[in-house]
DSSP file (Angstrom, degrees, kcal/mol; ACC not computed):
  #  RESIDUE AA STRUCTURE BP1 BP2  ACC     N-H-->O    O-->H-N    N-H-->O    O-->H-N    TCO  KAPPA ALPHA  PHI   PSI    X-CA   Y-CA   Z-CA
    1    1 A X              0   0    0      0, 0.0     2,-0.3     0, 0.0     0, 0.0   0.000 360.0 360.0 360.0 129.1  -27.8  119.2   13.8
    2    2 A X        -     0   0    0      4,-0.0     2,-0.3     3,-0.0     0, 0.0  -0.663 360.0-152.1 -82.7 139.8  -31.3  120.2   12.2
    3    3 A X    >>  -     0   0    0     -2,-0.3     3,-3.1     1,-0.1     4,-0.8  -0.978  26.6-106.6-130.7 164.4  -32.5  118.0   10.3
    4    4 A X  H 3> S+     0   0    0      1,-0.4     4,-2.1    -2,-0.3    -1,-0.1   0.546 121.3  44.9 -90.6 -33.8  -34.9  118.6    7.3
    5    5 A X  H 3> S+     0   0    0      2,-0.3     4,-2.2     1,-0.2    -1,-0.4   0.677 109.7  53.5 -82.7 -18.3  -37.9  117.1    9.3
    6    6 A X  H <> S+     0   0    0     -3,-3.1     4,-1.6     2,-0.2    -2,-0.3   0.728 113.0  45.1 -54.5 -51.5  -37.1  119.0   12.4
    7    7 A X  H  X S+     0   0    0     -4,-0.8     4,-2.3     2,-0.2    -2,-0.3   0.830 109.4  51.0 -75.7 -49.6  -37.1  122.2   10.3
    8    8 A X  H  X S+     0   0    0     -4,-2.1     4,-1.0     1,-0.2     5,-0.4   0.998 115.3  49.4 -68.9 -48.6  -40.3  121.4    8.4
    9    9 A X  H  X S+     0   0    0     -4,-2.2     4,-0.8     1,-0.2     3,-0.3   0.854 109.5  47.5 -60.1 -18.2  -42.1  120.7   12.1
   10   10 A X  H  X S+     0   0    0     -4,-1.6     4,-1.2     1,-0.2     3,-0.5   0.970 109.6  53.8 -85.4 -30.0  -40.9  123.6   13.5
   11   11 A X  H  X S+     0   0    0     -4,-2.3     4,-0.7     1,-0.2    -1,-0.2   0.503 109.7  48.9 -57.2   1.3  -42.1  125.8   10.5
   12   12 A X  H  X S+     0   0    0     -4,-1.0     4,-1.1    -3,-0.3    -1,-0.2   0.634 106.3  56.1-112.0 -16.0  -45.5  124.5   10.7
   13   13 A X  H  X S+     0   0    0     -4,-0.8     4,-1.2    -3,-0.5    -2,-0.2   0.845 105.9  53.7 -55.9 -54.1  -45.5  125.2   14.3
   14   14 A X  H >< S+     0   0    0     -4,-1.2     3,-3.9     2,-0.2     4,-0.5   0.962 108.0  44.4 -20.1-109.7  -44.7  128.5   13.3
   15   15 A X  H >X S+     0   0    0     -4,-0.7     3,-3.9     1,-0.4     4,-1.2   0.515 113.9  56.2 -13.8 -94.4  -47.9  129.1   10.7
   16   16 A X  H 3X S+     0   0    0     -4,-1.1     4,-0.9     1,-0.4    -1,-0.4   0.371 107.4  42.2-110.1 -35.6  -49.8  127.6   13.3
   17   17 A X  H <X S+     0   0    0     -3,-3.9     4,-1.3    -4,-1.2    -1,-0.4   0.622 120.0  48.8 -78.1 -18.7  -48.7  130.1   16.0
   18   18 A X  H <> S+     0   0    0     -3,-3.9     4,-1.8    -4,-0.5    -2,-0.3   0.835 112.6  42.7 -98.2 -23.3  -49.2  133.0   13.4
   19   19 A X  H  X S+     0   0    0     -4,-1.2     4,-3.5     2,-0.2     5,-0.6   0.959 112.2  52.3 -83.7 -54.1  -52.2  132.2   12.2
   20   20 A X  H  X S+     0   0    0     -4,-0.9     4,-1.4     2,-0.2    -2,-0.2   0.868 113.3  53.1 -23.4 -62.8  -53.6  131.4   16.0
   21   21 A X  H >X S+     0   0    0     -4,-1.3     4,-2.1     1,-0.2     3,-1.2   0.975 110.2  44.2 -39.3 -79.7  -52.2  135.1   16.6
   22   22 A X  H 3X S+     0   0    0     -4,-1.8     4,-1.8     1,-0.3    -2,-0.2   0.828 109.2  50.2 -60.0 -31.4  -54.0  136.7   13.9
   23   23 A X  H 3X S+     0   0    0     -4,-3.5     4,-2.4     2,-0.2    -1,-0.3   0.886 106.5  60.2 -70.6 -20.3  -57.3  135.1   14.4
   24   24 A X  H << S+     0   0    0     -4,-1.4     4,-0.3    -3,-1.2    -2,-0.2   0.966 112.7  46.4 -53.0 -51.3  -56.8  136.3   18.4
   25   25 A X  H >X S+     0   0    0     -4,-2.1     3,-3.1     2,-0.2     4,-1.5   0.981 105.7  49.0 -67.6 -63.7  -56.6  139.8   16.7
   26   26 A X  H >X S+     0   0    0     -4,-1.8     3,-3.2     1,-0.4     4,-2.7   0.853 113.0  52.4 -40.7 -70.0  -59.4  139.9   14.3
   27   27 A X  H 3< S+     0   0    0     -4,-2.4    -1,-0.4     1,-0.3     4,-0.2   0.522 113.7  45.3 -68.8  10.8  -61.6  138.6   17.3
   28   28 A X  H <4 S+     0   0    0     -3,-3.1    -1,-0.3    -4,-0.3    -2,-0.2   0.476 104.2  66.4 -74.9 -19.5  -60.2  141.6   19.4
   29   29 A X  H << S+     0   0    0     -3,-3.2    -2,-0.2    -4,-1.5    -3,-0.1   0.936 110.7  24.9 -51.4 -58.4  -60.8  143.4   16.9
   30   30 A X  S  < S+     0   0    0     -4,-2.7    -1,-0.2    -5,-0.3    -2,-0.1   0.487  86.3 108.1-108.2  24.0  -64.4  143.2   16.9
   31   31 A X        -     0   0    0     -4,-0.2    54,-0.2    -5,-0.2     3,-0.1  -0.215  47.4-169.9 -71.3 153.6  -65.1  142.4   20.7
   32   32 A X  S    S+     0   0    0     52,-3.5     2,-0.5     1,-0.2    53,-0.2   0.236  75.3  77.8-122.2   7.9  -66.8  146.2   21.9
   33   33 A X  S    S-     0   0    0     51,-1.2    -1,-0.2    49,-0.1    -2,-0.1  -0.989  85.8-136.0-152.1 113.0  -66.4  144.6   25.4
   34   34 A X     >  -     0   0    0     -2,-0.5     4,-1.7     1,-0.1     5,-0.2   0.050  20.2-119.7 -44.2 171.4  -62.5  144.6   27.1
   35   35 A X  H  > S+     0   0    0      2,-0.1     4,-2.2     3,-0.1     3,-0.4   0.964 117.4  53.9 -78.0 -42.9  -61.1  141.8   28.8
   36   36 A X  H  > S+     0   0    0      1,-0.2     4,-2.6     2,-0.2     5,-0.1   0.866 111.4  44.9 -13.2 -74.4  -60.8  144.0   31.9
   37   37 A X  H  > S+     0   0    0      1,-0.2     4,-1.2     2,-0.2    -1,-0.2   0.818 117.3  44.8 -60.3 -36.7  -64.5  144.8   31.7
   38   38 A X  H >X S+     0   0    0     -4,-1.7     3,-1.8    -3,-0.4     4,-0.9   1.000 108.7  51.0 -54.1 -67.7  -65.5  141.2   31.1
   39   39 A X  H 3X S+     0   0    0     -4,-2.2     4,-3.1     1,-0.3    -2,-0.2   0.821 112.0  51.4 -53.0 -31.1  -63.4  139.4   33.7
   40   40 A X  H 3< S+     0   0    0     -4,-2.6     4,-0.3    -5,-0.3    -1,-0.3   0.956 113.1  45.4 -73.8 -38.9  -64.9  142.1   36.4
   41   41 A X  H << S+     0   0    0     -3,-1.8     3,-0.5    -4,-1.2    -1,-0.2   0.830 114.9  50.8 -47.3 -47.9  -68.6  141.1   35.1
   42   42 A X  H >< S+     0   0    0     -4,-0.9     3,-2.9     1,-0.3    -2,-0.2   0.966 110.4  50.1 -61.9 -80.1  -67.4  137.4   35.3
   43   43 A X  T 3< S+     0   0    0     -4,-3.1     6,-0.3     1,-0.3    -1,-0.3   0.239  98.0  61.8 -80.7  32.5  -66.2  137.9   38.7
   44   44 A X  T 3  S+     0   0    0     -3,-0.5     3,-0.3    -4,-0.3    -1,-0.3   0.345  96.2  57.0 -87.8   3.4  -68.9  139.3   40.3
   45   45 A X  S <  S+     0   0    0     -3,-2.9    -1,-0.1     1,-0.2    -4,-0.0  -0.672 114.0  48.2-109.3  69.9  -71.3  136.5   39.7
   46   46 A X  S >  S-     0   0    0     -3,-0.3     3,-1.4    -2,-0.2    -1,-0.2   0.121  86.1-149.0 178.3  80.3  -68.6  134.4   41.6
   47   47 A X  T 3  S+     0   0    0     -3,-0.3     3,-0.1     1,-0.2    -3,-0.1  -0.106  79.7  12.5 -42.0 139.7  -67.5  135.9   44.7
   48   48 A X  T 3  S+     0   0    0      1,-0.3     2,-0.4    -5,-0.2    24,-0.4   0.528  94.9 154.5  82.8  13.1  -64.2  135.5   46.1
   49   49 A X    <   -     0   0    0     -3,-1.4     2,-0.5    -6,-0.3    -1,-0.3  -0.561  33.4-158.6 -91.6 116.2  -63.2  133.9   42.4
   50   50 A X  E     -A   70   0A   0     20,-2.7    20,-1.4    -2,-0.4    -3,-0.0  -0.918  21.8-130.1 -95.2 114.6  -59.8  134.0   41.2
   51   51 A X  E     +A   69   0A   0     -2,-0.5    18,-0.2    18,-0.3     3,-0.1  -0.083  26.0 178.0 -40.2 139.7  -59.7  133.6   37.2
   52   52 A X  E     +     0   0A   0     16,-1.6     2,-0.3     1,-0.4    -1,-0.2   0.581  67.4   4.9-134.9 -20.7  -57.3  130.8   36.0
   53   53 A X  E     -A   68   0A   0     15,-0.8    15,-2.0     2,-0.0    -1,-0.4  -0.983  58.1-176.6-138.5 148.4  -58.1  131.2   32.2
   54   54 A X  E     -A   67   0A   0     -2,-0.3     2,-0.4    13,-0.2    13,-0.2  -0.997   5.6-170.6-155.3 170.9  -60.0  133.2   29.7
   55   55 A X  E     -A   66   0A   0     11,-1.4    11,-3.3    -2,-0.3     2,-0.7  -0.958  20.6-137.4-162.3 111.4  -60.6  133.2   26.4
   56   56 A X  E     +A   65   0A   0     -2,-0.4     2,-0.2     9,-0.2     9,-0.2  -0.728  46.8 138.3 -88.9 124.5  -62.1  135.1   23.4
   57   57 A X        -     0   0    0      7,-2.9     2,-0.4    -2,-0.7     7,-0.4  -0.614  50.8-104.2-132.9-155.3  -64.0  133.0   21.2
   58   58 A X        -     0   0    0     -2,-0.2     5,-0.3     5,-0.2   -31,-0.0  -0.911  34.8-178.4-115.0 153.8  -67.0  132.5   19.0
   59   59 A X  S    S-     0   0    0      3,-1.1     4,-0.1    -2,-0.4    -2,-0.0  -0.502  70.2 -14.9-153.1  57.1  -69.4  130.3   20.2
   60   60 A X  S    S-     0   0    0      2,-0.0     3,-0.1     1,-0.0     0, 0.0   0.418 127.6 -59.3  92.3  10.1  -72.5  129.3   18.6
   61   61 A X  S    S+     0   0    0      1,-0.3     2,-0.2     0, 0.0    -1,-0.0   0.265 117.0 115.3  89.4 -11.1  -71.7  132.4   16.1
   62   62 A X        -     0   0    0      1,-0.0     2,-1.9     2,-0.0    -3,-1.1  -0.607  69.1-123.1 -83.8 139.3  -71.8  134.8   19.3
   63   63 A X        +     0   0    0     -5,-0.3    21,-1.5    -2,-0.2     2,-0.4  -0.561  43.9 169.2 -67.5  60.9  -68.4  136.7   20.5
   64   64 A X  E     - B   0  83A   0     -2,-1.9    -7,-2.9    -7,-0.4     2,-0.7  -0.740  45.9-137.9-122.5 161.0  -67.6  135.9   23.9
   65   65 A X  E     -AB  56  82A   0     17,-2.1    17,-2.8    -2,-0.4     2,-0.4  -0.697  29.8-161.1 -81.2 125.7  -65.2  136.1   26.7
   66   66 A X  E     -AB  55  81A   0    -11,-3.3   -11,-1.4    -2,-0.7     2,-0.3  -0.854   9.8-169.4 -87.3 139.2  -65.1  132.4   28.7
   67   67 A X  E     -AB  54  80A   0     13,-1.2    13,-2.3    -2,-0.4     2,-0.7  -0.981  16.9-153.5-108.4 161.5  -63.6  132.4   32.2
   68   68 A X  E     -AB  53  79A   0    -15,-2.0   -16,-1.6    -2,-0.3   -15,-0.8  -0.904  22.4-157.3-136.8 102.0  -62.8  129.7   34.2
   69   69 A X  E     -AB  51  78A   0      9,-1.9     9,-3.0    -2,-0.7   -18,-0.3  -0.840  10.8-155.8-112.2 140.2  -63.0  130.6   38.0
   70   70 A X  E     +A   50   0A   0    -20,-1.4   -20,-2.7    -2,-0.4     2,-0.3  -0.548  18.0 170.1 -96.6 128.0  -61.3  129.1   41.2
   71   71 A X    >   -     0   0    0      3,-0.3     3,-1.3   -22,-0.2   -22,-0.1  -0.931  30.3-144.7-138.0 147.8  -62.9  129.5   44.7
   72   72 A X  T 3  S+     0   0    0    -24,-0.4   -24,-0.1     1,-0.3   -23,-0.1   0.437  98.5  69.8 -96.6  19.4  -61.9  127.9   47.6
   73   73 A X  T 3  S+     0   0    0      2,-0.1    -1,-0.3   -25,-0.0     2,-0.2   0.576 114.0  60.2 -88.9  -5.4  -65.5  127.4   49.5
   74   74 A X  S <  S-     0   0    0     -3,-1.3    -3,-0.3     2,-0.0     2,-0.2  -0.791  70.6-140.2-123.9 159.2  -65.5  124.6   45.9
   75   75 A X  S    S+     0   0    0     -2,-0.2     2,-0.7    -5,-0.1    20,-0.2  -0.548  74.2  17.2-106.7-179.9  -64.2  122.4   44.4
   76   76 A X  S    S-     0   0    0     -2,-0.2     2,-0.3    18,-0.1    20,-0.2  -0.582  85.0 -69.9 126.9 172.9  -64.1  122.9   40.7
   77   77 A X  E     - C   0  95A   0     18,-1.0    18,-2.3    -2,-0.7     2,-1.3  -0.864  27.2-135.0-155.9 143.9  -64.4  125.8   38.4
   78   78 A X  E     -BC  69  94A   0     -9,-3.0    -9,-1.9    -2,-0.3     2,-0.7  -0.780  21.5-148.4 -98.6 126.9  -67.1  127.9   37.5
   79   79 A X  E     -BC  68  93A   0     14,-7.1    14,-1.7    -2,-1.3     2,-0.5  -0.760  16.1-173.1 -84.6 116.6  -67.3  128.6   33.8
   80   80 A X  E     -BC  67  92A   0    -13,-2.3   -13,-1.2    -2,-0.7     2,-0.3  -0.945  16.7-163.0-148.5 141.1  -68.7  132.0   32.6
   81   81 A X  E     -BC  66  91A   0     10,-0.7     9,-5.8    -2,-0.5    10,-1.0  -0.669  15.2-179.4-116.6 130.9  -69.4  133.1   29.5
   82   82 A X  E     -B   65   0A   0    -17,-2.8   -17,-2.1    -2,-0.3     7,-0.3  -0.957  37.0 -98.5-139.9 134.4  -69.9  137.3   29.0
   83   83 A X  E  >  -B   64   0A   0     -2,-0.5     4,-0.8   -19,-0.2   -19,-0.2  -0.035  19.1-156.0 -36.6 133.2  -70.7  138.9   26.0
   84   84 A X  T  4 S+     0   0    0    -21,-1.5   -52,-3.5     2,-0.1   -51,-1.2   0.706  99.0  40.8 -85.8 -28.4  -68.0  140.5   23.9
   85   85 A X  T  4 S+     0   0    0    -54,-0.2    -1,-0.1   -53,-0.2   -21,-0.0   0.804 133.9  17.4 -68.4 -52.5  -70.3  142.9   22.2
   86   86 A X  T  4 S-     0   0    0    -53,-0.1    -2,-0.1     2,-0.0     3,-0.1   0.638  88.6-128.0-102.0  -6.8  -72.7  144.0   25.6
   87   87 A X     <  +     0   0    0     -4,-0.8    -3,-0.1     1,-0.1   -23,-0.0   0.565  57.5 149.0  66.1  22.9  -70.7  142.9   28.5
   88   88 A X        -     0   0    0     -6,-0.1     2,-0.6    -5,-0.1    -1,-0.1  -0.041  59.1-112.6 -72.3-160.9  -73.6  141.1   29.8
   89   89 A X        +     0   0    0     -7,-0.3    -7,-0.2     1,-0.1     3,-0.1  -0.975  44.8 164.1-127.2 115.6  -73.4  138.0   31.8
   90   90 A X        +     0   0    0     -9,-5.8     2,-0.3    -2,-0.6    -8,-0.1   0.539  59.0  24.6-118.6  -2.1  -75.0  135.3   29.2
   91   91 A X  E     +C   81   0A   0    -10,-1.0   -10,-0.7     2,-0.0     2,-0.3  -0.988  46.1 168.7-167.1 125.2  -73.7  131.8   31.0
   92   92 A X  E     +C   80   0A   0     -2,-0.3     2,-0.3   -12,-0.2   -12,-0.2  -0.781  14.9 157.0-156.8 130.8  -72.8  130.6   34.1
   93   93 A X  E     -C   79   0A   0    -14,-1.7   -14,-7.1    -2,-0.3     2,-0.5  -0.961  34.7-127.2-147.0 134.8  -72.4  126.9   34.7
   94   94 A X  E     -C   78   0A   0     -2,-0.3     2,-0.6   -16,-0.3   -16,-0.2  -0.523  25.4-158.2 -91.3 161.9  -70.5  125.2   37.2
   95   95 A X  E     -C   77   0A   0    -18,-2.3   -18,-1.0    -2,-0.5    -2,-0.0  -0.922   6.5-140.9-141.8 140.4  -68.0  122.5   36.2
   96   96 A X     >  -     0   0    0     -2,-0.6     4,-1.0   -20,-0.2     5,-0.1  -0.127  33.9 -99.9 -98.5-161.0  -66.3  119.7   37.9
   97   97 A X  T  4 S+     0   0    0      1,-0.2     4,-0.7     3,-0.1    -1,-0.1   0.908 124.4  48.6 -75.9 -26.6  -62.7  118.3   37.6
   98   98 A X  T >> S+     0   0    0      2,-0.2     4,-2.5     3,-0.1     3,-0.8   0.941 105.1  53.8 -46.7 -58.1  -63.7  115.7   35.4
   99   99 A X  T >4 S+     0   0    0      1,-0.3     3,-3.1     2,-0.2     2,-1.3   0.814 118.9  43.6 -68.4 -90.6  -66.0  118.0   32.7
  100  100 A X  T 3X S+     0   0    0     -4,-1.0     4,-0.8     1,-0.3    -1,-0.3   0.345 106.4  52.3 -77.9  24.9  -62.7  120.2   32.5
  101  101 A X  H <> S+     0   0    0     -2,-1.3     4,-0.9    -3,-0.8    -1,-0.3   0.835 116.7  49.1 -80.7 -43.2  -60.0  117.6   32.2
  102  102 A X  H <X S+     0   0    0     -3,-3.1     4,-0.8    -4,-2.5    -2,-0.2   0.719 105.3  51.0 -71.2 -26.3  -62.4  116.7   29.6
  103  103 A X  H  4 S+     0   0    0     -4,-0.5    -1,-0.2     2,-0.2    -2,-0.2   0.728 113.1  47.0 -77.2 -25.0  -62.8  120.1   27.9
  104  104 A X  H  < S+     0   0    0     -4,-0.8    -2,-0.2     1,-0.2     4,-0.2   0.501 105.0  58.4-101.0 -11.8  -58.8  120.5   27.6
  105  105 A X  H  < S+     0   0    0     -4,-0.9    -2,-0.2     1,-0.1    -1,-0.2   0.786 113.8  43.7 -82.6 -29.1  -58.3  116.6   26.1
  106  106 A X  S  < S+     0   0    0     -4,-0.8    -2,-0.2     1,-0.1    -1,-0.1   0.386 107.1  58.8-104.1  15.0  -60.9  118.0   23.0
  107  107 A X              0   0    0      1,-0.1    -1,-0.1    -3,-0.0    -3,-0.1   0.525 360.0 360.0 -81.5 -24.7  -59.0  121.7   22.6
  108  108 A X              0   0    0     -4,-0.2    -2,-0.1     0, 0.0    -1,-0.1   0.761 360.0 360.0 -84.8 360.0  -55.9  119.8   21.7
C-alpha cells in the first residue's frame, strides 16, 4: 500500500532526478570537448589507466570533464581534470583511498 509519504518521497526523488538530468544536458550542451575526446586526453597522462568514473562539471566557473583513474602499478586513483571547451589537460593530482572516500561522503 502507498502511502501519502511514500508517494510525496518518491516524487521529490523524481524532480531531483529530472532536474539532475537537465542540468547534465545544459552542461553537454556547452562542453566543445566530447567525453570520448576527453577520457583519451585523460588517459594518456596515466598509462595503463582504466577510468572508473567521470564527470562533467563546473569547477571554479570552468567546464570540465573529471576522471578518476585505476592502475594497478598504484594504489589509489589519479584524478584528472580536462577542459571541456579545449580538451587540454588542466589537472592532474593523485589521490589516495582516504581523499576519495572523503570526496564521495561530501557529494552526497
Amino acid at each position: 500500500m502507498i502511502t501519502i509519504r511514500s508517494f510525496f518521497v518518491s516524487s521529490l526523488a523524481l524532480v531531483a532526478l529530472c532536474v539532475g538530468t537537465a542540468r547534465a544536458a545544459d552542461l553537454l550542451n556547452e562542453a566543445r570537448v566530447g567525453e570520448a575526446e576527453a577520457r583519451a586526453a585523460a588517459l594518456a597522462r596515466v598509462p595503463g589507466g582504466t577510468v572508473k568514473s567521470r564527470e562533467l562539471e563546473k569547477e571554479n566557473g570552468r567546464l570540465i570533464w573529471t576522471f578518476d583513474i585505476a592502475t594497478q602499478a598504484s594504489r589509489g586513483l589519479t584524478e584528472v581534470h580536462v577542459d571541456a571547451k579545449s580538451g587540454r589537460v588542466i589537472a592532474v593530482k593523485k589521490e589516495s583511498a582516504a581523499e576519495e572516500a572523503a570526496e564521495a561522503r561530501e557529494e552526497k
